[in-house]
mmCIF file as gemmi writes it, N, C-alpha and C atoms, coordinates in Angstrom:
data_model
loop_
_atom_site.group_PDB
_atom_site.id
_atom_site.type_symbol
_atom_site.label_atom_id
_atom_site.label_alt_id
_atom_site.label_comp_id
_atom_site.label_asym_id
_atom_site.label_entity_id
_atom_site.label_seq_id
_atom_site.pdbx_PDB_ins_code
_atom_site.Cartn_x
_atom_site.Cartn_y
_atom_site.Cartn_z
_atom_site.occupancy
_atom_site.B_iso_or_equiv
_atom_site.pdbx_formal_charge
_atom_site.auth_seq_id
_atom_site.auth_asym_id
_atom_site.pdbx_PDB_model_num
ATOM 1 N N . UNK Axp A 1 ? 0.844 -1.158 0 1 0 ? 1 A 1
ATOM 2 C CA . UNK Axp A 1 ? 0 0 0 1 0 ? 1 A 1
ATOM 3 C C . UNK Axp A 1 ? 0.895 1.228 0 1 0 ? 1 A 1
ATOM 4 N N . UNK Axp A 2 ? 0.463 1.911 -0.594 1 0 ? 2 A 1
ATOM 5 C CA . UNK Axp A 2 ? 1.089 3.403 -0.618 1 0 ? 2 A 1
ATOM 6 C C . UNK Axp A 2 ? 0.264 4.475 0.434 1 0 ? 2 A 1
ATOM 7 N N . UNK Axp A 3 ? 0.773 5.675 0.382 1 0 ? 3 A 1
ATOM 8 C CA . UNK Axp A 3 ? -0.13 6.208 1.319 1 0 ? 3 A 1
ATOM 9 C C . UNK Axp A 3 ? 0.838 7.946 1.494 1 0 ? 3 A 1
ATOM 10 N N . UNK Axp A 4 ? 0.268 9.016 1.309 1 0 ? 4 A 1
ATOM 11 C CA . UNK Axp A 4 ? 0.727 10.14 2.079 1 0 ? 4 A 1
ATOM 12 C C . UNK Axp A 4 ? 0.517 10.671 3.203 1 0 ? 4 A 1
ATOM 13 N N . UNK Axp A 5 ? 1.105 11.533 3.847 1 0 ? 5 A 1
ATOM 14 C CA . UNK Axp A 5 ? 0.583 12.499 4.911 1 0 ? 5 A 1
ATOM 15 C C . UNK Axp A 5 ? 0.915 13.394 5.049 1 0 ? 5 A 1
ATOM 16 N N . UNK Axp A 6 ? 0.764 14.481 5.689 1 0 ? 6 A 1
ATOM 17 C CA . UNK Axp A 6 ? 1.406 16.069 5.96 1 0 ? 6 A 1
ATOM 18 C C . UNK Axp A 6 ? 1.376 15.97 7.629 1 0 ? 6 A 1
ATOM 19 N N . UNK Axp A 7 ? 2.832 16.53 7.985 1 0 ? 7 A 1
ATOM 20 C CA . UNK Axp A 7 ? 2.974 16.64 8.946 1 0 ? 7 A 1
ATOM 21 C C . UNK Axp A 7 ? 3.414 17.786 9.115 1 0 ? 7 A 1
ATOM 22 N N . UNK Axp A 8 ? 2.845 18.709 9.825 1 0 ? 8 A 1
ATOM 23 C CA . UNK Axp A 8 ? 3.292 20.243 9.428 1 0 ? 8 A 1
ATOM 24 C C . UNK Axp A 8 ? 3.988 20.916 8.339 1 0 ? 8 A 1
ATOM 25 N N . UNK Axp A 9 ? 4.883 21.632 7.849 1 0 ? 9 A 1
ATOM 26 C CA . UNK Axp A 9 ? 5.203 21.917 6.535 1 0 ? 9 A 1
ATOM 27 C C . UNK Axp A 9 ? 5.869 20.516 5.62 1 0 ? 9 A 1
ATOM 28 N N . UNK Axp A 10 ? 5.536 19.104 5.844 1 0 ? 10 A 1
ATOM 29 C CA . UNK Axp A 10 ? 6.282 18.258 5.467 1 0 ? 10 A 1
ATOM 30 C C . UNK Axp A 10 ? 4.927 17.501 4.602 1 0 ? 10 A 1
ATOM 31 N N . UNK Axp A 11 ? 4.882 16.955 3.907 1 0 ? 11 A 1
ATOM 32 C CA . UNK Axp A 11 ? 4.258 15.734 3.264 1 0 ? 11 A 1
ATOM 33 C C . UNK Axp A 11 ? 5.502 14.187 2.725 1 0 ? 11 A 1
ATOM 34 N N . UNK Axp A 12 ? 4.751 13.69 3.461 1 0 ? 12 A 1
ATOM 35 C CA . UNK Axp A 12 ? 5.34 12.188 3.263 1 0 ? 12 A 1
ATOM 36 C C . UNK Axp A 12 ? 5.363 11.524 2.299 1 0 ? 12 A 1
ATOM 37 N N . UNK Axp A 13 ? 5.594 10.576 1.551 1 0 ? 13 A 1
ATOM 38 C CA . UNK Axp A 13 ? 5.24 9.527 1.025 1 0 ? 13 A 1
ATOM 39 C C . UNK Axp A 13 ? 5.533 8.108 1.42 1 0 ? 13 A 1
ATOM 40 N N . UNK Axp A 14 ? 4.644 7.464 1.64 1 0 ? 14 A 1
ATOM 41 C CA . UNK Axp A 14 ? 4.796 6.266 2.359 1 0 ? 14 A 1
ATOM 42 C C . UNK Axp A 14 ? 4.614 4.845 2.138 1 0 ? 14 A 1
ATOM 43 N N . UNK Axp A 15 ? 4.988 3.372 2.36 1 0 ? 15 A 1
ATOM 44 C CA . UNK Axp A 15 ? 5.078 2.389 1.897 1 0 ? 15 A 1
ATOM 45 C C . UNK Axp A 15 ? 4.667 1.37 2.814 1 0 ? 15 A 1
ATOM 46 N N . UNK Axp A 16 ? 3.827 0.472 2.672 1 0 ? 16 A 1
ATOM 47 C CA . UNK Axp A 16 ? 3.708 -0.61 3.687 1 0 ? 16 A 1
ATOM 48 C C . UNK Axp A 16 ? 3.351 -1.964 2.84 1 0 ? 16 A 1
ATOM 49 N N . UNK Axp A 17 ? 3.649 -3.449 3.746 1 0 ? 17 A 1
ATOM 50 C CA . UNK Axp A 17 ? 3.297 -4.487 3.266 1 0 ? 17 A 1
ATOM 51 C C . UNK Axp A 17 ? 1.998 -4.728 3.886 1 0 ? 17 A 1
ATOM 52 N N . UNK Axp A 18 ? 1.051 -5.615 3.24 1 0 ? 18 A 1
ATOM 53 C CA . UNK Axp A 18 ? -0.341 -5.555 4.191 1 0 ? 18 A 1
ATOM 54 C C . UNK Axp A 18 ? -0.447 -7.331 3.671 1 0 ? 18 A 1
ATOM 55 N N . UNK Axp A 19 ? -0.701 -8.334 4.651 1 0 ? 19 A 1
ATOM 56 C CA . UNK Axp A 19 ? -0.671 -9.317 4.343 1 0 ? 19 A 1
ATOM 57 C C . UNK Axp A 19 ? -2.166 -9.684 3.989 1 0 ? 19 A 1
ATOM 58 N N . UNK Axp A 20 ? -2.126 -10.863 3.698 1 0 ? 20 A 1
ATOM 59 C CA . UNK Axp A 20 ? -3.738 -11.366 3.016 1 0 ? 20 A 1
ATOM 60 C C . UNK Axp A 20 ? -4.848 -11.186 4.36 1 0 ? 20 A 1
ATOM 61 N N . UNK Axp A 21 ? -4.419 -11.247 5.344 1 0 ? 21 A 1
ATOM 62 C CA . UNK Axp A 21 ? -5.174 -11.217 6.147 1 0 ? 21 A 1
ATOM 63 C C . UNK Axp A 21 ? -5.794 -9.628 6.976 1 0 ? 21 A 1
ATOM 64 N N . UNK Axp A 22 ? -4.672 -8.637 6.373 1 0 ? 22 A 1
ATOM 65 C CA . UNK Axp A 22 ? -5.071 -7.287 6.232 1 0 ? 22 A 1
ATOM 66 C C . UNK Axp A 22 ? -4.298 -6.627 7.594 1 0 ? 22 A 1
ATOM 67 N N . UNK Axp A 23 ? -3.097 -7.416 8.126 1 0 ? 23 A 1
ATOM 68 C CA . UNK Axp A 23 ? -2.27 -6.685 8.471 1 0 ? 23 A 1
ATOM 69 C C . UNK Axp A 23 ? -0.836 -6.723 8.465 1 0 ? 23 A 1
ATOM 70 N N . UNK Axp A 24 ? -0.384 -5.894 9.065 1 0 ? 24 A 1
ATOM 71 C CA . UNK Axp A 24 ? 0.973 -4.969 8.457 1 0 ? 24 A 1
ATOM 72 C C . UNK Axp A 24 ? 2.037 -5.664 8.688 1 0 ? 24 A 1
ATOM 73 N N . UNK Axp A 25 ? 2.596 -6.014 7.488 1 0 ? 25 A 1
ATOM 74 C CA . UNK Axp A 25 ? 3.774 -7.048 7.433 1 0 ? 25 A 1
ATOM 75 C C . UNK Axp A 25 ? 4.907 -5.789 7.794 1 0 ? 25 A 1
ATOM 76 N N . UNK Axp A 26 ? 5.973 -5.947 8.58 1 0 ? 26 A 1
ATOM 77 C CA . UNK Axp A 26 ? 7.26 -5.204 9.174 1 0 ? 26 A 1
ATOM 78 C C . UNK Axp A 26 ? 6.462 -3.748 9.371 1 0 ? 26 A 1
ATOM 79 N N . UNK Axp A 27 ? 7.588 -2.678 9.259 1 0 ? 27 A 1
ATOM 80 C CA . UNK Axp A 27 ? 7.203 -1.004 9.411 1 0 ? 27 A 1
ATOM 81 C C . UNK Axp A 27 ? 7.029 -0.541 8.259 1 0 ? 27 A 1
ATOM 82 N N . UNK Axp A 28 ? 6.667 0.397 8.417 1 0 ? 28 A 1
ATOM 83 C CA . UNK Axp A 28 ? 5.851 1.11 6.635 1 0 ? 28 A 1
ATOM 84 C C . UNK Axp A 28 ? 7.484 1.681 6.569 1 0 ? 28 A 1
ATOM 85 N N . UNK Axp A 29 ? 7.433 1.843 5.14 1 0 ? 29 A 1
ATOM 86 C CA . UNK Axp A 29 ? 9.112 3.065 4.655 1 0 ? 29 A 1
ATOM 87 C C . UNK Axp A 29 ? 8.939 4.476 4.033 1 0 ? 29 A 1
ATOM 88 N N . UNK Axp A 30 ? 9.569 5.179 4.141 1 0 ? 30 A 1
ATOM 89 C CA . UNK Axp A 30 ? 9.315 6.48 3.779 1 0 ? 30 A 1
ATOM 90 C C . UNK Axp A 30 ? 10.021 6.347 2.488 1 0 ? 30 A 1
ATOM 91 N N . UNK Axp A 31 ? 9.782 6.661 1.161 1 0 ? 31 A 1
ATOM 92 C CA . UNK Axp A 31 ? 9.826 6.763 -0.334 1 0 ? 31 A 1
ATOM 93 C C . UNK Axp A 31 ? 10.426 8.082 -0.247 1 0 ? 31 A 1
ATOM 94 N N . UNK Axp A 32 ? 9.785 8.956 0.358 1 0 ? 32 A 1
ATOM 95 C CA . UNK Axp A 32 ? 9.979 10.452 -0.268 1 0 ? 32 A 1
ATOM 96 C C . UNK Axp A 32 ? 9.32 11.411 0.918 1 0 ? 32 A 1
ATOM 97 N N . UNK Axp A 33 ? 9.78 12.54 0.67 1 0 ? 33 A 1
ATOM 98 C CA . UNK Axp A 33 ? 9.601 13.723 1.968 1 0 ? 33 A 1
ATOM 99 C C . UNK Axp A 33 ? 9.671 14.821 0.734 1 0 ? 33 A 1
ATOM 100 N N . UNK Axp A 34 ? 8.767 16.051 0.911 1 0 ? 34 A 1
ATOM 101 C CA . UNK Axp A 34 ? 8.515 16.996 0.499 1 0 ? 34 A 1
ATOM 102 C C . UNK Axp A 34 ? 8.341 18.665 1.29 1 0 ? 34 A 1
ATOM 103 N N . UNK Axp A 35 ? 8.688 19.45 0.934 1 0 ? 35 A 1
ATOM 104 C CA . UNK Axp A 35 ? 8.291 20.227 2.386 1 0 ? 35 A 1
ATOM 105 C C . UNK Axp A 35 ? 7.846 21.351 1.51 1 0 ? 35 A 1
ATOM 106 N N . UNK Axp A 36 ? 6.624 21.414 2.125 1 0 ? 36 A 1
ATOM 107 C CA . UNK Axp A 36 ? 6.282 22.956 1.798 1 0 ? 36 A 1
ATOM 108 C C . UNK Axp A 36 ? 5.693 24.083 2.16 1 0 ? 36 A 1
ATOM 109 N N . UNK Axp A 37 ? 5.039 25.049 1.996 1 0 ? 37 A 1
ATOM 110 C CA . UNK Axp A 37 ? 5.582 26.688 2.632 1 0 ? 37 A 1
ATOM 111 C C . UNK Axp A 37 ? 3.549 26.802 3.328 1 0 ? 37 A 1
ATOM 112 N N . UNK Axp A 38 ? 2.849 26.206 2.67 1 0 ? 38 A 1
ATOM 113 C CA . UNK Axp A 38 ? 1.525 26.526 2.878 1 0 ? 38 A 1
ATOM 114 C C . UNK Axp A 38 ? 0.883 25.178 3.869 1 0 ? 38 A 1
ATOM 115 N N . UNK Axp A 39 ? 0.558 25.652 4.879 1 0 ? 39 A 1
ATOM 116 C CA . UNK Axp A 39 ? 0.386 24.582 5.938 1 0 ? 39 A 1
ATOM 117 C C . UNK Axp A 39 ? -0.998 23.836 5.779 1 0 ? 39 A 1
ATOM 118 N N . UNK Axp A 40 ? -1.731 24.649 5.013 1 0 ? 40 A 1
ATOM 119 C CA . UNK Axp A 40 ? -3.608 24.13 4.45 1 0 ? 40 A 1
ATOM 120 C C . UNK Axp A 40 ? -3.088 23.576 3.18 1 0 ? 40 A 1
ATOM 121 N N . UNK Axp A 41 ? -2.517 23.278 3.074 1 0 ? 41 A 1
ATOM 122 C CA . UNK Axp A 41 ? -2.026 22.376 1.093 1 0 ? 41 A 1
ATOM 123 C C . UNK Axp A 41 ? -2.967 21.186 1.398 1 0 ? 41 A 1
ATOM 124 N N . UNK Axp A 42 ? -4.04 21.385 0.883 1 0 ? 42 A 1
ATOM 125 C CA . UNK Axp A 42 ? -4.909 19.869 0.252 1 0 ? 42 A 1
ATOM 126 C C . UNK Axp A 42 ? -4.542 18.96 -0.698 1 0 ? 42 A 1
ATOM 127 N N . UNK Axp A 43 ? -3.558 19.395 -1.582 1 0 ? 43 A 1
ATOM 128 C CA . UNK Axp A 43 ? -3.759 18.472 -2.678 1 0 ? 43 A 1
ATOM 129 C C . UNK Axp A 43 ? -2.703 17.09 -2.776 1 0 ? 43 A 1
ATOM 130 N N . UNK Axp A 44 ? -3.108 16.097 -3.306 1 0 ? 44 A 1
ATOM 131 C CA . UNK Axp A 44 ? -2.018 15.265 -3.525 1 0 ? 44 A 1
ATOM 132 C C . UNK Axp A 44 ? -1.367 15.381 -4.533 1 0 ? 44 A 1
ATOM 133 N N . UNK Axp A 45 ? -0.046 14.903 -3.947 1 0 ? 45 A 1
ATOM 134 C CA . UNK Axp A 45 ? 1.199 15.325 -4.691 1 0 ? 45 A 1
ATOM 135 C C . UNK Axp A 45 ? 1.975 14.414 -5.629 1 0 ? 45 A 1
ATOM 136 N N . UNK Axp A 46 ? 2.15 13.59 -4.759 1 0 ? 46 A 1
ATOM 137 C CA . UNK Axp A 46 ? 2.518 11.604 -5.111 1 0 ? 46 A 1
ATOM 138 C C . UNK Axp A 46 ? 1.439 11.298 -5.913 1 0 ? 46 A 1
ATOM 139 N N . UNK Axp A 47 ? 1.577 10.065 -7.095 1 0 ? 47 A 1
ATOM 140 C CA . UNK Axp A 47 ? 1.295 9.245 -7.692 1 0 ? 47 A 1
ATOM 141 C C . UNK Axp A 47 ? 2.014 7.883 -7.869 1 0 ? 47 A 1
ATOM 142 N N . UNK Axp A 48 ? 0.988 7.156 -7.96 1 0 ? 48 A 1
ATOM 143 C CA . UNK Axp A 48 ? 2.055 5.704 -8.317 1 0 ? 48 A 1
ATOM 144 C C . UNK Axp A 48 ? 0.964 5.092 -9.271 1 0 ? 48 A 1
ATOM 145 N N . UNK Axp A 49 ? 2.066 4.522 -10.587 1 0 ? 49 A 1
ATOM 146 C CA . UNK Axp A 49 ? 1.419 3.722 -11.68 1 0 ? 49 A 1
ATOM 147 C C . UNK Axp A 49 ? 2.586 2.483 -11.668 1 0 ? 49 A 1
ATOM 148 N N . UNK Axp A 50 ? 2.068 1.701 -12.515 1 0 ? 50 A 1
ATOM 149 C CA . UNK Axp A 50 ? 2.065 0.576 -12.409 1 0 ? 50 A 1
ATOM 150 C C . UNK Axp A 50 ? 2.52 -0.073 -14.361 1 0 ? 50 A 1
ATOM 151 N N . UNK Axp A 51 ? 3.604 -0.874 -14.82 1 0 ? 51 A 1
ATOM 152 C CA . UNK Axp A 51 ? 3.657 -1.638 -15.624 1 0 ? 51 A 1
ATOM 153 C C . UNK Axp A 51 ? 2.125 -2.968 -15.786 1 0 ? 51 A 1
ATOM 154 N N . UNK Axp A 52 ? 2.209 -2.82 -17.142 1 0 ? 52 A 1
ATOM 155 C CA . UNK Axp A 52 ? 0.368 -3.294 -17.726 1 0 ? 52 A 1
ATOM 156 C C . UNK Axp A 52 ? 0.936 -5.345 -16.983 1 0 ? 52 A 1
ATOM 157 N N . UNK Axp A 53 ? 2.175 -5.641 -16.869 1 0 ? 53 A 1
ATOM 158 C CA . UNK Axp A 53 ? 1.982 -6.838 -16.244 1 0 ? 53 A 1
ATOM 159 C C . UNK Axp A 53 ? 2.275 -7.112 -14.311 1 0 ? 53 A 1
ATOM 160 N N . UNK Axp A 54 ? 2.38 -5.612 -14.29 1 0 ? 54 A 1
ATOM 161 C CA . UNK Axp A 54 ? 2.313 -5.317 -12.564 1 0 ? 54 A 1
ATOM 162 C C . UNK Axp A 54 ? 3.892 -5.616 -12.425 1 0 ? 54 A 1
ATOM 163 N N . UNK Axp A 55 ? 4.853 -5.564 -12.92 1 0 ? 55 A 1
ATOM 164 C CA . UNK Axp A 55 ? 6.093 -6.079 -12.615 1 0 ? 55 A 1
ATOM 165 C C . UNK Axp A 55 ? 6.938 -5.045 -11.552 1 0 ? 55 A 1
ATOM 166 N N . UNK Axp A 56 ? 6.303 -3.592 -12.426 1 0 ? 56 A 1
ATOM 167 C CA . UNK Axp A 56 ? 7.461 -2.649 -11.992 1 0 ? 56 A 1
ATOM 168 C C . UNK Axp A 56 ? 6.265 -1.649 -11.191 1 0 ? 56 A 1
ATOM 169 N N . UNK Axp A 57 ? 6.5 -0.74 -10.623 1 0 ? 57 A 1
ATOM 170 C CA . UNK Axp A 57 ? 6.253 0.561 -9.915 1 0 ? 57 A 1
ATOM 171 C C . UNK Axp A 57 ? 6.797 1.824 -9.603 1 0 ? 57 A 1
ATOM 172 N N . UNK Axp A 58 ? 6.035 2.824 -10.4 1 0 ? 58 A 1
ATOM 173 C CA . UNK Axp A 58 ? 6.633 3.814 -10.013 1 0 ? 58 A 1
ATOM 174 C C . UNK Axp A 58 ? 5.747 4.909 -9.578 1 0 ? 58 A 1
ATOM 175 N N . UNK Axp A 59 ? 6.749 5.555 -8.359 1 0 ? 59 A 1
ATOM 176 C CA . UNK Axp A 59 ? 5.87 6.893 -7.472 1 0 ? 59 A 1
ATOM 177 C C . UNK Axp A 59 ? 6.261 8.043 -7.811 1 0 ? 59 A 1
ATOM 178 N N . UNK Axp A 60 ? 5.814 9.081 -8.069 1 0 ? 60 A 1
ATOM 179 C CA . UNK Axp A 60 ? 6.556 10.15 -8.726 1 0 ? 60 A 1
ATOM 180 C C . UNK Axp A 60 ? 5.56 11.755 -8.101 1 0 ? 60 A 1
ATOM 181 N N . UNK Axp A 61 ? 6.316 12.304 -8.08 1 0 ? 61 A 1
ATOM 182 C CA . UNK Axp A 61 ? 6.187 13.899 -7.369 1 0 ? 61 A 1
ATOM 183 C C . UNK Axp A 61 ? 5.181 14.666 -8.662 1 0 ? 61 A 1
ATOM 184 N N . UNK Axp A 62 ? 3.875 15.062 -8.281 1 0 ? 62 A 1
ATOM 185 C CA . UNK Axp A 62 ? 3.523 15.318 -9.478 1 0 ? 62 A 1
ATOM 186 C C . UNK Axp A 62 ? 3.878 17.335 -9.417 1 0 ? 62 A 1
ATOM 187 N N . UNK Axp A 63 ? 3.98 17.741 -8.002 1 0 ? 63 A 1
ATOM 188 C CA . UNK Axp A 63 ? 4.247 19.325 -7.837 1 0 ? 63 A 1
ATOM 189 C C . UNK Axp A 63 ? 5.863 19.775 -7.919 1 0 ? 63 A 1
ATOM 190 N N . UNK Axp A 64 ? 6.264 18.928 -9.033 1 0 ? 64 A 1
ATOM 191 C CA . UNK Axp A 64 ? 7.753 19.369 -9.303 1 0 ? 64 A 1
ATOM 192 C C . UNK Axp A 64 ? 8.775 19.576 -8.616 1 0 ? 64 A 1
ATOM 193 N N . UNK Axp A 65 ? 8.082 19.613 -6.923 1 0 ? 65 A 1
ATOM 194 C CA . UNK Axp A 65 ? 9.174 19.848 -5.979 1 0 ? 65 A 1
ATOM 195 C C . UNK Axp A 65 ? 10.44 19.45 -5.671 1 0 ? 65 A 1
């Protein structure tokens, strides 16, 4: 699972394993850290797509930061 958050001027990007049974295999990992100047920032920033046979993954910054 992927996942963001904002923690005061910071937004996260975040990583976890979730087993079949719907919980959390080891600690989630941090991908990426962003920081920015407006503390009400709603929008998401991160994206993640996916190769058409699921092989590969990629997360990517969509606010250029």
């Amino acid at each position: 699972m992927f996942y963001q958050y904002q923690q005061v001027h910071t937004i996260y990007c975040m990583a976890a394993k979730i087993g079949m049974d719907g919980k959390l295999i080891g600690a989630p990992r941090e991908l990426d850290h962003t920081d920015i100047m407006d503390i009400h920032y709603q929008s998401q920033i991160y994206s993640v797509i996916y190769s058409e046979d699921k092989k590969w993954i990629v997360v990517f910054n969509e606010d250029g930061q």
